[in-house]
N, C-alpha and C positions, 0 to 999 in steps of 0.2 A: 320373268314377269309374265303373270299371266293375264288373258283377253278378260272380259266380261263374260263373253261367254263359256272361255275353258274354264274360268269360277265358278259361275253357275251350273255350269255340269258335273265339276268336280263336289261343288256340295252336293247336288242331286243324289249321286253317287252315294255320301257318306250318310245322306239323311236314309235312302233305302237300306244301305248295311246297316244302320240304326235298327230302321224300322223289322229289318227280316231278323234281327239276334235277339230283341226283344220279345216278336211274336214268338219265335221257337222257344225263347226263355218260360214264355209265360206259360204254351202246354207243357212245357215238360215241368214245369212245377204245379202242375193242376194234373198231370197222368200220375207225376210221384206222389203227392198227395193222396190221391185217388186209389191208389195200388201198392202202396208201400206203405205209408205213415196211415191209414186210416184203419186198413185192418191191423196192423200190430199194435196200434192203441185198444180196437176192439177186442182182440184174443187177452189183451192183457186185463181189461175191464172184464172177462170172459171168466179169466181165473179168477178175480177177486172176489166177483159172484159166487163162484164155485166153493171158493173157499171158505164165504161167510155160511154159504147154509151147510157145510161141511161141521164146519164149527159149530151154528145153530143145532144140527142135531144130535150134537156131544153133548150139550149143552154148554160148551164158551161164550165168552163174549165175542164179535164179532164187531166192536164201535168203531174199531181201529181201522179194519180191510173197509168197512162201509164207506168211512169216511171219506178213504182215498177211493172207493169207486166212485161216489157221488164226484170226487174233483175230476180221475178220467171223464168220467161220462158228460158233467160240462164242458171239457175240453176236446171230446168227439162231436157233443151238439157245435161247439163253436167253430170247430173243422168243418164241420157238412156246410154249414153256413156260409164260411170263408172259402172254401171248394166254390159251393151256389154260384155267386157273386164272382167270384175269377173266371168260371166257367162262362158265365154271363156275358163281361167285356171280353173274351176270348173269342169271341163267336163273332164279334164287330169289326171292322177294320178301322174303322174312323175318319174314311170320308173317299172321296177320288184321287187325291193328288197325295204323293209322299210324303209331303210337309204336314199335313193333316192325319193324315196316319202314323207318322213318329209322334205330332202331338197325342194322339191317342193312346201309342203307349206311355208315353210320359204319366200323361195324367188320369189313366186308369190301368192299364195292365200293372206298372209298376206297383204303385200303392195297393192293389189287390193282391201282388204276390208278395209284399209286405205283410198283408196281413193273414195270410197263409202259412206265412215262415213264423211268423211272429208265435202263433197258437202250436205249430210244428215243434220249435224252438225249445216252448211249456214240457212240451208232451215229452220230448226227448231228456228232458230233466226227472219224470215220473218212471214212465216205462223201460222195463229192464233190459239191460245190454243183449240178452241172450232172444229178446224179442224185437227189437227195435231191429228193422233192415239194413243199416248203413252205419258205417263206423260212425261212434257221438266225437263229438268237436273235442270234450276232452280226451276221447283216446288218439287223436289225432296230435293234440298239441302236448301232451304227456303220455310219452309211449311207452306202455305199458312192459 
């Protein structure tokens, strides 16, 4: 059995391991973001470009590659945005005590690097295996 106060310290404890796996969760999904998923979306949005006026001065049509750059290129606007924003509550700790700072990432870092993953997730479905930095979830769960 324990005291009131071996309890109390023992949360203390669990709520800072909280709070420090989360912080570190949330840069390193705001550095991977930032360094790996943004630019391999970019080089791929890169070639599409390339491709279309390649095409353009064949004279082909090019609706097809355009079409899927315009959806990269929303999905890189929407990453720089969801990067912004993460990087943002990244920067805060959420207050002096560690009950206030695990709430902080609860109710922002979390949901921020949700919706990082979320657009990450998109982009991983477009962007080609040979350019995407990190094994995709299907090669993972069907191994090739």
């Amino acid at each position: 059995m324990l005291s009131n106060r071996e309890l109390e310290s023992r949360f203390e404890i669990f709520v800072e391991q909280y709070f420090i796996a989360i912080n570190i969760e949330g840069e390193t999904a705001q550095h991977m973001a930032e360094t790996m998923f943004l630019p391999a979306a970019v080089r791929y949005l890169n070639n599409l470009l390339t491709t279309a006026e390649r095409a353009d001065d064949l004279g082909m049509k090019a609706g097809g590659v355009l079409a899927t750059a315009q959806r990269v290129n929303d999905l890189v606007d929407q990453l720089n945005e969801k990067i912004g924003s993460l990087a943002s509550v990244n920067q805060e700790l959420g207050g002096d005590d560690v009950v206030s700072k695990a709430e902080h990432m609860r109710t922002n870092i979390i949901p921020a690097m949700n919706d990082v993953r979320d657009v990450v997730d998109r982009l991983e479905r477009v962007v080609p295996d040979d350019l995407w930095p990190v094994p995709a979830y299907r090669d993972m769960l069907f191994v090739k």
